[in-house]
C-alpha positions in Angstrom: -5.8 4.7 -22.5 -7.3 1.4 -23.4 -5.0 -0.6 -20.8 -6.3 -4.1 -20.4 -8.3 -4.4 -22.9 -10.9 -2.1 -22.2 -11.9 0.8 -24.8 -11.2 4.1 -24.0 -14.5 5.3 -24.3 -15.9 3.0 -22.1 -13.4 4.3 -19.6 -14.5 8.0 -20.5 -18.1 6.9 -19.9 -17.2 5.2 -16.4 -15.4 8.3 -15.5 -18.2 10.2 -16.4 -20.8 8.5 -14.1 -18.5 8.4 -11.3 -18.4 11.9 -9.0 -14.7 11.6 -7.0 -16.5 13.0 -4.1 -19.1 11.1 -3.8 -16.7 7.9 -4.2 -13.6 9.5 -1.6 -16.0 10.1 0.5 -17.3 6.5 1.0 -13.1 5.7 2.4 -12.8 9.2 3.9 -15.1 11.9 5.6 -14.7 15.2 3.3 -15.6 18.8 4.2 -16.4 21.5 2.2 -13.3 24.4 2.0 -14.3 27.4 -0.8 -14.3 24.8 -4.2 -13.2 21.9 -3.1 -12.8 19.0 -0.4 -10.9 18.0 2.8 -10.1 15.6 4.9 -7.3 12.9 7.1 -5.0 11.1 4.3 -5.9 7.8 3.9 -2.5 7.0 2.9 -0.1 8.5 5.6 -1.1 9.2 9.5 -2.0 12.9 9.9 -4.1 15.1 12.3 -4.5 18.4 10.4 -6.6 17.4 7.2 -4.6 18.2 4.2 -6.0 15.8 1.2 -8.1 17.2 -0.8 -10.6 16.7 -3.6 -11.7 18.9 -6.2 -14.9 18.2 -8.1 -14.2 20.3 -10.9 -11.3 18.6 -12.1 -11.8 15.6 -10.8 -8.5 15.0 -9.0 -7.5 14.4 -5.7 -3.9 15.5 -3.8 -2.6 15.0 -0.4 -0.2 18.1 0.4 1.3 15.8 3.3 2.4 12.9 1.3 2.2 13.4 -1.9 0.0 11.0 -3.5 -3.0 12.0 -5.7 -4.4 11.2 -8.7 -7.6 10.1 -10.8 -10.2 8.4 -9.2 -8.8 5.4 -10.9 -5.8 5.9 -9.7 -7.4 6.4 -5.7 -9.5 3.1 -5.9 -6.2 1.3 -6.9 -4.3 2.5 -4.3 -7.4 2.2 -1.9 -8.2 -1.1 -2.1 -5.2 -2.6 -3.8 -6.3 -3.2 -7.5 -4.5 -3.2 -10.9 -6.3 -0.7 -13.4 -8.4 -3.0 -14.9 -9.7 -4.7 -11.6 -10.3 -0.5 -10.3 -12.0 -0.1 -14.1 -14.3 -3.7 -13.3 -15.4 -1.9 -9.8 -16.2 1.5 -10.2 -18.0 0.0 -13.7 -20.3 -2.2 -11.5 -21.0 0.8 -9.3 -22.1 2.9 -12.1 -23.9 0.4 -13.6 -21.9 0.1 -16.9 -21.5 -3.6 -18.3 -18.1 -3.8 -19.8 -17.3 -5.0 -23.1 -15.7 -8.7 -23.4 -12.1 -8.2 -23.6 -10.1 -9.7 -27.1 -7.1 -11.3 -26.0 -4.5 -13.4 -27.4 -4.7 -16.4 -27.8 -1.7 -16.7 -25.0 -3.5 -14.4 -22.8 -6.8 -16.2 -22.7 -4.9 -19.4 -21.6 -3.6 -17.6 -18.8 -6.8 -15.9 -17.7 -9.1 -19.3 -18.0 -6.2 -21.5 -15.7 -6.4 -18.7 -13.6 -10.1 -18.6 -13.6 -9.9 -22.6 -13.2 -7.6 -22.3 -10.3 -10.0 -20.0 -8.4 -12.5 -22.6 -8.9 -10.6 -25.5 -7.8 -9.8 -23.8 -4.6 -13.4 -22.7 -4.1 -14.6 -26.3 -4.5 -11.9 -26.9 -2.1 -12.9 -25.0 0.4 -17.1 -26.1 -0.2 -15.5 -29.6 0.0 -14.0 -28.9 3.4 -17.0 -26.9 4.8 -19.5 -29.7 4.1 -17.1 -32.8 5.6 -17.5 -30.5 8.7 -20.8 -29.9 8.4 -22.5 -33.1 7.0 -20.4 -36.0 8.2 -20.2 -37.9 11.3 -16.3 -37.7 11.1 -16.8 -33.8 11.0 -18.6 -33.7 14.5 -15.5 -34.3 16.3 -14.1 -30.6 14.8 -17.9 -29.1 15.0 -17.4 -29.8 18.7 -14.1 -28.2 18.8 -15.2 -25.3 17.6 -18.8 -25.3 19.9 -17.0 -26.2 23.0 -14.2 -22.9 21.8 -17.6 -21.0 21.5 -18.0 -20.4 17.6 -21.3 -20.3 16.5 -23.1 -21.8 12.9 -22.9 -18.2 11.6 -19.1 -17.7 12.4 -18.6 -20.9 11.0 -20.4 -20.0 8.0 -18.9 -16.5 7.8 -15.4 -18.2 7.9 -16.0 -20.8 5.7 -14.6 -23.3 8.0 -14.1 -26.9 7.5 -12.2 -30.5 8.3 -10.2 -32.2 6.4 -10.1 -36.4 6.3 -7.3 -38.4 7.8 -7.2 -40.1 4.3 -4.0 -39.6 2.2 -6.1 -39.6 -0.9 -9.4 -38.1 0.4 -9.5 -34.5 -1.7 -7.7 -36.5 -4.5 -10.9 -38.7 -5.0 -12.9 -35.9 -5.0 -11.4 -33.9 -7.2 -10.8 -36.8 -9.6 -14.1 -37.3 -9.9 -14.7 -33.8 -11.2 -11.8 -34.1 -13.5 -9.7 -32.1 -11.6 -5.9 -33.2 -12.5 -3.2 -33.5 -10.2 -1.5 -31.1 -12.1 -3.4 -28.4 -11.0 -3.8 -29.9 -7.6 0.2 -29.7 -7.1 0.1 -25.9 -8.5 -2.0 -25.2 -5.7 -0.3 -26.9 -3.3 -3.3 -29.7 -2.1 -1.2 -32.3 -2.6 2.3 -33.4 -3.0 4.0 -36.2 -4.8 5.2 -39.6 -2.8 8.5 -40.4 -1.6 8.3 -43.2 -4.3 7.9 -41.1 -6.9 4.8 -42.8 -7.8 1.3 -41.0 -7.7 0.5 -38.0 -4.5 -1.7 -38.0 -1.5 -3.2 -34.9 0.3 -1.0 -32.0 2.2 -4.1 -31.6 4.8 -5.3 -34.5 6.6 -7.0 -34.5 9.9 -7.2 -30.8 10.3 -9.6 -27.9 10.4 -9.6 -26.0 7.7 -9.2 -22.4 7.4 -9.7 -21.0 3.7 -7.6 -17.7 3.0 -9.2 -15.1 0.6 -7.2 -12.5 -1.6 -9.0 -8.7 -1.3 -11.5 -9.4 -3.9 -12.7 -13.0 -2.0 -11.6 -14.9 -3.5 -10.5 -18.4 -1.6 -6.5 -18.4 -3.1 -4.5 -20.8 -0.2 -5.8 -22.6 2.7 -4.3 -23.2 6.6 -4.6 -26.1 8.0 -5.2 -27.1 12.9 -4.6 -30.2 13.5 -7.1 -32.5 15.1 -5.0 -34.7 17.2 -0.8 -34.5 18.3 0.6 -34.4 14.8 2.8 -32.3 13.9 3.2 -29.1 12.9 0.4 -27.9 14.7 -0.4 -25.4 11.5 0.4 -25.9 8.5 -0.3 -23.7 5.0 -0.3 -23.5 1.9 3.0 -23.1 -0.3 3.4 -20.2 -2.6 1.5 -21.0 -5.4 0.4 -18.8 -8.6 -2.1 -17.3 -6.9 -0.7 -17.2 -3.0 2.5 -15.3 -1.1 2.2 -16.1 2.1 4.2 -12.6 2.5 1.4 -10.0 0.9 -1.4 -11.4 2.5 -3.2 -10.9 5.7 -6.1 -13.2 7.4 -9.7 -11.6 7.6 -8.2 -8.3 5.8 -11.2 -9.0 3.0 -13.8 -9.2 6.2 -12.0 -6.5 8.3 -11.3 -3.6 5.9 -14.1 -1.4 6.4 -14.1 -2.2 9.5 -10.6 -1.2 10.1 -11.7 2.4 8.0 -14.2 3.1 10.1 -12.4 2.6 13.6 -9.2 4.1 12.1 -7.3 1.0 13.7 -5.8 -2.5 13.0 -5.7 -5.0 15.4 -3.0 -7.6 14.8 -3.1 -11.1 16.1 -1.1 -14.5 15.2 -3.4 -16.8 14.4 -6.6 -18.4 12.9 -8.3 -18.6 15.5 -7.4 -15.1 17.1 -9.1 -13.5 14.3 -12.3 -15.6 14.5 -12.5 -15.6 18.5 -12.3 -11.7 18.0 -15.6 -11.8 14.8 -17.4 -14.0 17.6 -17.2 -11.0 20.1 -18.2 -8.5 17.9 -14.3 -7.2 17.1 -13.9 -7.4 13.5 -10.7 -4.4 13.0 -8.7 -8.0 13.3 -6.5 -9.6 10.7 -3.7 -12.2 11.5 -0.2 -12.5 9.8 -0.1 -15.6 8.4 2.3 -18.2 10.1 5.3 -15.7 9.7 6.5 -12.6 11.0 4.9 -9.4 9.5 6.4 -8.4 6.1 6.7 -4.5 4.9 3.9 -6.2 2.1 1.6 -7.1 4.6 2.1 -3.5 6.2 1.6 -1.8 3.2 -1.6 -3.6 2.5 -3.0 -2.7 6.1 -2.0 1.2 5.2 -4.5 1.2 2.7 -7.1 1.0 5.6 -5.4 3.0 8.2 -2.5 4.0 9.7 -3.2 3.1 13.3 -2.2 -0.4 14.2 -2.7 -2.3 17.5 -0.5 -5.7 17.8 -1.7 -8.3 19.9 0.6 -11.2 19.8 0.6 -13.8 22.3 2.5 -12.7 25.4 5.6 -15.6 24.7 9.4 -14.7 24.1 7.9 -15.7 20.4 5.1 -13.1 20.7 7.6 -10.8 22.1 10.3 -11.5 18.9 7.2 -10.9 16.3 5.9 -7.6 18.0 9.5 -6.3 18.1 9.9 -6.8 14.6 6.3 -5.6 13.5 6.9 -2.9 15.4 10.0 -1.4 13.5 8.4 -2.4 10.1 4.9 -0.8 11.1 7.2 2.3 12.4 9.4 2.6 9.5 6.7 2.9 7.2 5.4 5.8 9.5 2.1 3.8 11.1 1.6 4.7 15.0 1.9 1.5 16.6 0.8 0.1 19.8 1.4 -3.0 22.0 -1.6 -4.9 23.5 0.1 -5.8 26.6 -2.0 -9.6 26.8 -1.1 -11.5 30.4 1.6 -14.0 30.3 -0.1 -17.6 28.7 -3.0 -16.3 27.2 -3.5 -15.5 24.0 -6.1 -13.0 22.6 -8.7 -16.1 21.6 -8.3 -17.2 25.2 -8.5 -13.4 26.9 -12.0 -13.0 25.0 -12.8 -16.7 26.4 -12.0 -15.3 30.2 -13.0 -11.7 30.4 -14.9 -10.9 27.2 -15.0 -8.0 24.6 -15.2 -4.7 26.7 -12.2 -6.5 28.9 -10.3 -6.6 25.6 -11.3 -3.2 24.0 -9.6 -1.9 27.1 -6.8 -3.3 26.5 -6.1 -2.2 22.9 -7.2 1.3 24.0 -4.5 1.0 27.1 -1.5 -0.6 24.7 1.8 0.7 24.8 3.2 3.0 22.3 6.3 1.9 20.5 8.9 3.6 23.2 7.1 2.2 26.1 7.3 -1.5 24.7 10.5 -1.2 23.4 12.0 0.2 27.0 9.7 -2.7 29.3 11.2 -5.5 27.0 14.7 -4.1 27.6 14.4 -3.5 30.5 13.1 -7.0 31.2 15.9 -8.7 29.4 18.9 -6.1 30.8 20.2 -5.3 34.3 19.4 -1.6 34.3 20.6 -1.4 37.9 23.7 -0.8 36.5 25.3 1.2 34.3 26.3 -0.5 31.3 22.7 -1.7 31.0 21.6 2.0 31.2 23.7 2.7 28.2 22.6 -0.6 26.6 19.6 0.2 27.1 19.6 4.1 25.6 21.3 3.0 22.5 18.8 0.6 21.5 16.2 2.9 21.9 18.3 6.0 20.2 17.0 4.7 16.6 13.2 4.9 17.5 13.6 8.7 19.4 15.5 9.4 16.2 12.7 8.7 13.7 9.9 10.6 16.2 8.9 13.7 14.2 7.0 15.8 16.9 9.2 17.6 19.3 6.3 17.1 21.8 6.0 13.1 21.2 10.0 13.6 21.6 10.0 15.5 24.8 7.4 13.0 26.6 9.5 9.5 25.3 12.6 11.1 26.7 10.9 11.9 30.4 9.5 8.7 30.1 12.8 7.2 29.7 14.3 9.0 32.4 12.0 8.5 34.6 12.2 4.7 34.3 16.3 4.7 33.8 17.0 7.3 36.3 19.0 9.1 34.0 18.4 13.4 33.3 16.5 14.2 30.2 20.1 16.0 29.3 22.4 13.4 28.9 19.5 10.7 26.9 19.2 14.3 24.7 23.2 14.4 24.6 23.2 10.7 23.0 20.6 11.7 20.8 22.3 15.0 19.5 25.4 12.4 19.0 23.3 9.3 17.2 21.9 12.0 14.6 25.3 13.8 14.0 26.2 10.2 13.1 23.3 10.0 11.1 24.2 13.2 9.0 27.9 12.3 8.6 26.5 8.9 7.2 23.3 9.5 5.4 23.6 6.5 3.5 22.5 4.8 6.9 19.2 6.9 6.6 15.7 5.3 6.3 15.3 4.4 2.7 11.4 4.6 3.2 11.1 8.4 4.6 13.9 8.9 2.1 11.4 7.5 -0.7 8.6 9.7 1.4 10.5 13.0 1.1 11.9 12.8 -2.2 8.3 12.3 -3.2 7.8 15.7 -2.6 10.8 17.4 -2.8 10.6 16.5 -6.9 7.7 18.1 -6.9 7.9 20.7 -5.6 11.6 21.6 -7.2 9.7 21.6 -10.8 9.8 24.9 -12.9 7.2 26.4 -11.9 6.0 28.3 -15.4 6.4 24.7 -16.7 3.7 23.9 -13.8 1.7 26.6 -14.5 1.5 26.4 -18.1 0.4 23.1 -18.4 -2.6 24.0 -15.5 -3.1 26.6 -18.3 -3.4 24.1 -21.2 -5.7 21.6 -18.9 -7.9 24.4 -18.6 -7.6 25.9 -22.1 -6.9 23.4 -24.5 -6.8 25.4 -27.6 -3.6 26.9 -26.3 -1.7 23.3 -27.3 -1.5 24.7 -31.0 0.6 27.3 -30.1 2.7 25.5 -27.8 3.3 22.3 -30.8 4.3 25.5 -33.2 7.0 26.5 -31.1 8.6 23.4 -29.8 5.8 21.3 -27.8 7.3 18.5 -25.6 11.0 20.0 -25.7 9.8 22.9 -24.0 8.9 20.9 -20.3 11.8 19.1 -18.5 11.6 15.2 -17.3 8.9 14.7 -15.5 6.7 17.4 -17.3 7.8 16.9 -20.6 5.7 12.8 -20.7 3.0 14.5 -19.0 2.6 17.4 -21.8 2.7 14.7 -24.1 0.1 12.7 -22.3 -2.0 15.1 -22.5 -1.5 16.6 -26.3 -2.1 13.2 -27.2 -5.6 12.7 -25.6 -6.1 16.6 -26.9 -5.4 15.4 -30.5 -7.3 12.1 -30.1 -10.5 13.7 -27.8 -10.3 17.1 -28.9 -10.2 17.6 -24.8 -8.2 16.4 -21.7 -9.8 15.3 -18.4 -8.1 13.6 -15.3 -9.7 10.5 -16.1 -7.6 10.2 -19.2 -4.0 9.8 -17.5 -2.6 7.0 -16.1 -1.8 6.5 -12.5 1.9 7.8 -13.0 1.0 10.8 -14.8 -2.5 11.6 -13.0 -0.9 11.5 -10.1 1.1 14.5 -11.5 -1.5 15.7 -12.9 -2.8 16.5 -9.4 0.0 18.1 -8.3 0.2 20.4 -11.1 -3.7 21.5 -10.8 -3.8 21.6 -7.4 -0.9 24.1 -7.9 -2.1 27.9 -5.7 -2.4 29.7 -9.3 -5.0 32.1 -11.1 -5.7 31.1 -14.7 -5.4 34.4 -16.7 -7.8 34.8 -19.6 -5.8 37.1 -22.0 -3.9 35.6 -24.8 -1.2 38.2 -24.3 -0.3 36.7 -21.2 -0.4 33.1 -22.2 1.4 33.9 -24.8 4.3 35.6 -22.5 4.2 32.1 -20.7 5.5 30.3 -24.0 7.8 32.9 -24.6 9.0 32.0 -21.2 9.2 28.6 -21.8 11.0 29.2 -25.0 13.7 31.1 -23.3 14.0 29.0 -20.3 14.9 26.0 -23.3 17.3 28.4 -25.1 19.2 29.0 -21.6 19.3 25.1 -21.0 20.6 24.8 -24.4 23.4 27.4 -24.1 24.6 26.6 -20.4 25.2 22.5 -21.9 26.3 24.0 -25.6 29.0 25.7 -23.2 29.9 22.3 -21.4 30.2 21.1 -24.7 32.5 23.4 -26.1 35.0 23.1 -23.1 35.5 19.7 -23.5 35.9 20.3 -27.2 38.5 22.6 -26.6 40.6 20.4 -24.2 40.4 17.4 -26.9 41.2 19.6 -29.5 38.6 19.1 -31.8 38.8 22.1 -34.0 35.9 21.1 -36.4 33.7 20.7 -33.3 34.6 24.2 -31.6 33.6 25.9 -34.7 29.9 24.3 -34.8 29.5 24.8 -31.3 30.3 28.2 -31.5 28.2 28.7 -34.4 25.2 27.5 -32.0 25.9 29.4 -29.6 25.6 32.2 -31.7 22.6 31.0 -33.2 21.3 30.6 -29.3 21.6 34.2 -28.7 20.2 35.7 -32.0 17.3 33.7 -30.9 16.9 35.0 -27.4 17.3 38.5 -28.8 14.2 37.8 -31.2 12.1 36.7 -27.6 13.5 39.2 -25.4 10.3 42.0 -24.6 
């Protein structure tokens, strides 16, 4: 599988020096269990370990979600990586240089601008950091900063800097570096005049606050002002190398941290994050000027599934929180509310009370129900009674999508309790909102949807298609006998790509390991060898297993040489009946020569 550009052998070499243990074990704590390896998911929330590892084959599954795979396949999904980029990284951690890639022509064009852009940025950002540092118009921000109690190593850490009040001040550097304002407008430093003649600089006056992709690299900047201008912040467009809607501030600096406490704290802003680094909190990544997006979601549930927000307590704030929360919920995250007083903001709580204070109150925040039922309660009269039902059926949705009849139970006292309303009549509405729910499933959750059918496919696949191909992963010289008698025709959709996967590495390798598939198929790969099965070690019954297969095709074939038939017979194609029937005939002879 030589995908981008990298020889297959250097992939079977890198594969070979990494242990999946070893490497899984670095993102999640594994136990022993008989031959393999537990432990929590690091891809769905879950309190009874059920992902495991095997170092045999060298393949990991989750029986919760789904997922598994390689462990290409794992550090892509991990830490967000294409497969060359997972290749480039487990390659440097084994040691192995990697061979310079031959491209087009085209393709080498694209990577060097791409290359070039990251360097323009980073000279951006070094551009910006020394102003601040080195210049007396820089002092006013350094002071900013001091008096707001960031020290030189947060500063440093951060890669802060200041931008001039000049329209023209980057553009003078940069010219003199033959930078051209071409690339400059790609990356959204500067923008053209009204007059249509020449450009000046997007930031001016304003402490800068480079934004890194997950590999750190700097790819868009935010900007504070210095004085009353307006906006107050302002960032980067989308550019080639920036969405403000997939990325997260700090995630690069926060990541293991977030692993290792099992939690993500999120805050609004800039500043937020780096108050939270100066006070020894570093689980902290901020949004980045916009509400959270099911991209920036997905990227924290790489990390963790646990997710603290801690928006400023505003009707604003309140408006973000309540639409992280549904997004972080949807997705299937447990989400909690840091409940911050009224006019401060988490920057300014750490400022007052200090780091314990503010551990406390992530630890105390409010679970999803609890928030939701405060801010309705705070924004409808639930003295009466049309706010009570107001109140229930805006809730109903969020009691719907709770899993554990325990979790269940305790959000329905709670609202109760705070409504005055008996438990039977909110479980009344309930029964009623998911009757609705069934009569209209197209109204259903398209992500738990996406979640389920994951593993419903799965596990709905023939199962002596399943276990023969965990036969021929284990036995290879068994593919001859299954290419005599029909090879890929013999599996149904999904198997049948993965058989063919796999003969093809057979024919090319003269052996198949997990490390050969791609993510698609490696990932069912996993399913299919982490399938409860005894390999038997007689020919005879491998052999019965073909025959199996062979009849299980012949049945397929006669049930749609039927279909076919009937709607020969109602068009009245008499030359088509009689081959058809002829077939079927053929079918059965056939079946005869199989049966035992």
């Amino acid at each position: 599988m030589a995908t981008g550009f990298i020889p297959q052998e250097i992939i079977d070499e890198i594969a070979a020096y990494s242990d999946i243990v070893e490497i899984v074990n670095e993102y999640v704590p594994l136990k022993k269990r008989g031959r393999n390896f537990q432990g929590l998911c690091p891809f769905h929330h879950e309190k009874t370990p059920s992902f495991t590892v095997s170092p045999d084959k060298q393949i990991f599954r989750c029986f919760g979600c789904g997922v598994g795979g390689n462990i290409f396949s794992f550090i892509m999904q991990i830490e967000g990586l294409n497969f060359p980029e997972a290749v480039e990284k487990l390659a440097q951690r084994a040691g192995i240089p990697l061979p310079k890639q031959e491209m087009t022509a085209a393709q080498k064009e694209e990577l060097k601008q791409k290359e070039r852009w990251y360097k323009i940025n980073e000279l951006t950002a070094q551009f910006y950091h020394k102003i601040l540092l080195d210049t007396k118009f820089g002092k006013k921000a350094l002071d900013y900063l001091k008096k707001r109690g960031i020290t030189a190593e947060i500063i440093e850490k951060f890669h802060l800097g200041v931008s001039l009040p000049d329209w023209d001040g980057l553009i003078k550097f940069m010219n003199k570096r033959g930078v051209r304002y071409k690339e400059l407008l790609e990356l959204g430093l500067i923008l053209p005049k009204n007059s249509g003649r020449g450009y000046y600089d997007r930031f001016r006056n304003r402490l800068m606050f480079p934004i890194w992709d997950n590999a750190s690299r700097v790819i868009a900047f935010g900007g504070r002002v210095l004085d009353d201008g307006e906006p107050k912040y302002l960032n980067s467009p989308d550019t080639p190398l920036f969405n403000k809607g997939y990325y997260l501030y700090g995630l690069h600096l926060a990541k293991s941290s977030i692993r290792n406490e099992d939690l993500a704290v999120i805050v609004e802003g800039y500043m937020d994050v780096i108050a939270c680094h100066q006070y020894g909190i570093t689980n902290v990544v901020a949004s980045l000027g916009t509400a959270l997006t099911q991209q920036q979601a997905r990227a924290l549930m790489r990390h963790t599934y646990n997710v603290a927000i801690a928006y400023d307590a505003d009707i604003a704030g309140s408006n973000a929180t309540l639409r992280g929360l549904d997004i972080l919920g949807d997705l299937g995250c447990q989400v909690r509310v840091v409940n911050l007083p009224k006019g401060l903001d988490p920057d300014e709580y750490l400022r007052n009370f200090g780091s314990q204070e503010f551990s406390k109150l992530v630890a105390q925040g409010e679970n999803l129900i609890e928030y939701k039922l405060s801010n309705a309660m705070e924004n409808v009269n639930h003295a009466s009674i049309e706010g009570k039902i107001k109140i229930i059926q805006s809730i109903l949705p969020d009691l719907y999508k709770i899993d554990s009849p325990v979790a269940r139970e305790g959000a329905v006292k709670l609202i109760s309790n705070k409504l005055g309303i008996a438990d039977t009549s909110i479980l009344s509405e309930l029964r009623k909102y998911r009757q609705e729910k069934q009569k209209f499933p197209q109204n259903k959750d398209r992500n738990s949807e996406k979640r389920e059918n994951k593993i419903v496919n799965l596990t709905d696949l023939n199962k002596i298609e399943v276990q023969m191909l965990k036969i021929l992963f284990e036995h290879n010289k068994y593919f001859a006998d299954v290419e005599k008698v029909g090879g890929k025709e013999l599996f149904t959709s999904p198997l049948n790509e993965l058989y063919q996967q796999m003969v093809e590495k057979f024919l090319l390798k003269g052996k198949v390991i997990g490390s050969d598939l791609n993510e698609k198929d490696s990932e069912l790969l996993a399913f299919v060898l982490m399938n409860e099965f005894d390999i038997p070690n007689s020919d005879k019954v491998v052999a019965d297993y073909i025959k199996n297969l062979q009849i299980n095709k012949l049945n397929k074939d006669y049930s749609n040489t039927i279909k076919e038939l009937s709607e020969a017979e109602k068009l009245g194609d008499a030359e088509g009946v009689k081959k058809l029937l002829s077939h079927i005939e053929w079918i059965i002879q056939q079946k005869k020569l199989l049966a035992p």
